[in-house]
C-alpha positions, 0 to 999 in steps of 0.5 A: 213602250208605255206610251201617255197622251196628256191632253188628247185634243185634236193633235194628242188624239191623232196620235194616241189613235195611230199609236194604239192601231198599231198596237202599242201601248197608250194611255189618254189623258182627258177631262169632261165630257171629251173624257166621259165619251171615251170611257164609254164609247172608246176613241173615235176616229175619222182619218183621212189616213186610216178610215174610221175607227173606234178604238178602246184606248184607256182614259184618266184625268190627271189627278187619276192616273197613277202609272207610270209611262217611259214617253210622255207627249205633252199635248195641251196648250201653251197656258195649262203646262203648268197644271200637268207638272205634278202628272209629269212628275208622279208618271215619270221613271228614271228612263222616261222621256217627256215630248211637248208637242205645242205650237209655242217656241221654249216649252221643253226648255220651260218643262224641264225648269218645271219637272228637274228630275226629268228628262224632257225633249222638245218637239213639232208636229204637222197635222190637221186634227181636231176634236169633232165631237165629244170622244170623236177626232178627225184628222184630215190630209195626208201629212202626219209628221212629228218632229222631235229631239234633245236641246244641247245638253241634254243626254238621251239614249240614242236607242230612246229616241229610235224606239220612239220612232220605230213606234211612231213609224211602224204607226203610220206617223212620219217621225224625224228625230231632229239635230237641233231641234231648238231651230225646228220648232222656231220655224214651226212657230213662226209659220203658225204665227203668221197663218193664225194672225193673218187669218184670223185678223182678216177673216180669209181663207188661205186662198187670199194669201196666197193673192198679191195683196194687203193680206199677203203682205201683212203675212210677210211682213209678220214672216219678216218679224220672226225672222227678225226674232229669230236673229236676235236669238241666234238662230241660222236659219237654212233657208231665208224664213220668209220664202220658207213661210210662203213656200208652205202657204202656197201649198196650202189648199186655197178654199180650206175656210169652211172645216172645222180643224184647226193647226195647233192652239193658236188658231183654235185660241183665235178661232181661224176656221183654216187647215193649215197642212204644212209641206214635208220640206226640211225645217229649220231650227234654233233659239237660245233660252227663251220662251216666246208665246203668242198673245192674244191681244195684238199691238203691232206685234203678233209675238213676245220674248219672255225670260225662261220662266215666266208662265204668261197665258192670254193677255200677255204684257210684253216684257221683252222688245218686239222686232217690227219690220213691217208694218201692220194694220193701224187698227190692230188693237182689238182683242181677237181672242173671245 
């Protein structure tokens, strides 16, 4: 399978990187200097899970790439999807399957909006991965999972979704083809949520959340919020979402404070220097139609609920009503994001 990383930061990198060392077919998306340092030095990287390597991967910015791909990972954050439509578009074949692989809740189902004739999916990663340098990736730890699989109907080939986790597998990448996968990138965006809001707001390693305390409790209490959320949206839950929330964070590595890598966009956006490696034990799923985001100025609330269709990038107006059920920081009011 001809395999399109768009956007190859820290998480599309990881896995162009695994995808290509085991021989597969991959082609990168990038820009800039990122962009210039692979085309001339090839792709480097540094894993925790394979050592280092520098692999000749082929490299396009969007505008320039004319192939055509039968998967697309869909890789860049949460406010730049729109300006990769017209690369899913001209990419895509009859049988092409598009996976967004982002830390914000509803992005298939905004995808699919976006490029109709497509067949997108949906999807969630665990990972500690980070752009080091320019051309340079690292992943760090030993878990490398990718959780991924169709909303409610949507018809996929069965065969589709196994070809694309054999090749994952045979990669070195734990691959899960989800039942309801709606569920699984709630749970996945709750936990993130509260990690990136409760790191970045006090400027602590995982170390003191995992403490009795102040910060502790705001991490439960914006645990309690999305579990909240999650209710009003329908979903049910496998487990109770707070003690799933703390189960991971416990697992954590409590001195993570002083590397570079980040889990996902929010925390980059926020600039928490943490590694969040989160546990390999079942996740949870749902949602019905709705797309949340995490906004960058903070009110009370550390999410919003936007109607399908809206396309809200940093300083997000809440358009829907927040479900607070607990308190937060009085002076929480500032923008973290700068």
């Amino acid at each position: 399978m001809k395999y399109l990383i768009a956007g190859t930061g820290g998480v599309g990198g990881s896995i162009a990187a695994f995808l290509s060392l085991a021989g597969k077919y991959v082609t990168c998306i990038a820009r800039g200097e990122h962009l210039a340092a692979i085309r001339e030095h090839g792709l480097r990287l540094h894993s925790d899970l394979k050592g280092e390597h520098t692999l000749p991967i082929k490299a396009y910015t969007a505008e320039e790439y004319t192939g055509k791909a039968d998967v697309i990972f869909v890789c860049v954050k949460g406010y730049s999807i729109d300006s990769i439509t017209e690369l899913i578009k001209r990419s895509a074949h009859k049988n092409t399957v598009v996976i967004p692989i982002l830390n914000v809740y509803g992005t298939g189902l905004r995808i699919q909006r976006l490029v109709p004739g497509v067949t997108v999916l949906d999807g969630c990663i665990y990972i500690v991965g980070f752009v080091s340098g320019k051309g340079e990736i690292t992943q760090m730890g030993k878990i490398f999972r990718l959780v991924y699989g169709a909303h409610k109907g949507t018809v996929v080939p069965r065969g589709t979704l196994e070809a694309v986790r054999q090749d994952l597998e045979e990669s070195g990448i734990k691959a899960e083809i989800s039942p309801d996968i709606n569920r699984d990138t709630f749970v996945k965006w709750s936990f993130i949520s509260a990690m990136a809001v409760t790191g970045a707001y006090y400027d602590v390693p995982m170390g003191e959340v995992q403490k009795p305390g102040e910060v502790r409790d705001t991490f439960i209490g914006l645990s309690r919020e999305s579990a909240a959320l999650g209710a009003k949206l329908g979903i049910d839950f496998k487990e109770d979402i707070v003690e799933y929330n703390l189960k991971v964070i416990d697992k954590l590595d409590p001195f993570e404070y002083e590397s570079p890598g980040y889990i996902g966009c929010f925390t980059y956006d926020f600039g928490v220097h943490q590694v969040g490696e989160a546990d390999e034990a079942g996740a949870d799923r749902g949602g019905h139609g709705y797309h949340v985001q995490h906004i960058h100025i903070v009110h009370l609330s550390f999410a919003a609920v936007h109607p399908q269709g809206n396309n809200q990038s940093e300083c997000s107006a809440m358009t829907g009503k927040t479900c607070i059920t607990g308190p937060f920081p009085t002076t929480i009011g500032q923008k973290l994001y700068g």
